[in-house]
N, C-alpha and C positions, 0 to 999 in steps of 0.2 A: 701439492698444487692447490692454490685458494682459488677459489671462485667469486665474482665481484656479484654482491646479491643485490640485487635492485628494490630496492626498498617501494611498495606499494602504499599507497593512502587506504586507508582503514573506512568503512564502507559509513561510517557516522558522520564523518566529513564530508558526505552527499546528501543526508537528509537536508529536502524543505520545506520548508513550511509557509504556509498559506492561509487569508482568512478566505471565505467562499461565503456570499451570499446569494439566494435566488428568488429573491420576493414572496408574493405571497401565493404562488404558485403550486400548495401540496407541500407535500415534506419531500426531506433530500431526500428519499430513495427513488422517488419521481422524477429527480434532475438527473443526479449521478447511482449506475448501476453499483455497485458493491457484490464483488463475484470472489470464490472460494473463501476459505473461512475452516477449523480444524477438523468439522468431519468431513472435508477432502483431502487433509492431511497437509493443507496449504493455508500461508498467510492471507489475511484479506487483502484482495486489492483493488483497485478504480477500474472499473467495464467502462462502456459510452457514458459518454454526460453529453446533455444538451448545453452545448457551448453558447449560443442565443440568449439564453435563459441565466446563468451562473454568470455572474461579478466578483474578483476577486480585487479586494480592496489593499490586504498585502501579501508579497509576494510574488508567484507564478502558478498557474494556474497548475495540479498536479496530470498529465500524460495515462492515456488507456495504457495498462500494466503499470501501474505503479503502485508498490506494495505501501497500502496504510500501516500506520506503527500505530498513531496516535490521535484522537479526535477530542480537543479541549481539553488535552494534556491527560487524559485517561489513555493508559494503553490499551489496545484493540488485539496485539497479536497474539496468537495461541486462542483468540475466540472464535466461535462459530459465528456464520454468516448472519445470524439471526439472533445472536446476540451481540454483533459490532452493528448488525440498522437501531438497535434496542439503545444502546449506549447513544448511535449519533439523533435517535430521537428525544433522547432527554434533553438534550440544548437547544436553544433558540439561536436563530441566526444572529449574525455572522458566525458560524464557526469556524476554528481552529484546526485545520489539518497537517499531518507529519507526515510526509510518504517519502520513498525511497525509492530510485528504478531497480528495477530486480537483477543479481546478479548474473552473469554467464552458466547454464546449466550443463554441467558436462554429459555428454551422449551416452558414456559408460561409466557405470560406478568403478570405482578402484578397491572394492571389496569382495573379495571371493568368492561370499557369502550370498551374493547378489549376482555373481556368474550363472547364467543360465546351465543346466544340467544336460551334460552330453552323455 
């Protein structure tokens, strides 16, 4: 007996990207929050933004939990929280963002190893 496998889109086929500027308002950490990062053991990704304040020239604007990959084509992920604002304060605006909405996380791992101990 076959089973009909349903082919899924591959998660690179979501990323978007965006240019974002926000005048002369401070630096982006001021606009847009940037929350976790690897010594939480998580990707960085977009907290609140003051939406008033940010102009995105192209694009769509990236959604609270949206995992950053990229900021002016530097990759950001597997960095710490304080070295992805470090990276996006080396550019001058407009810059370049890649984010991606986060996948579905499942409630229980499917590894043993991670079964809690009875």
């Amino acid at each position: 007996m076959s089973r009909t496998l349903k082919k899924k889109k591959h998660w690179s086929t979501k990323v978007v990207e965006c240019a974002v500027a926000w005048g002369n308002l401070g630096d982006f950490g001021s606009v847009v929050e940037i929350l976790g990062g690897a010594e939480l053991g998580q990707f960085p990704y977009i907290g609140q933004m003051k939406l008033d304040v940010l102009v995105c020239h192209v694009g769509k604007l990236p959604y609270y939990g949206d995992v950053l990959l990229e900021v002016n084509g530097t990759p950001v992920s597997g960095l710490t929280n304080r070295d992805t604002l470090a990276v996006i304060r080396h550019f001058r605006e407009p810059i370049r963002l890649k984010t991606v909405k986060p996948g579905a996380s499942s409630a229980l791992c499917s590894h043993r190893c991670c079964w809690p101990v009875t």
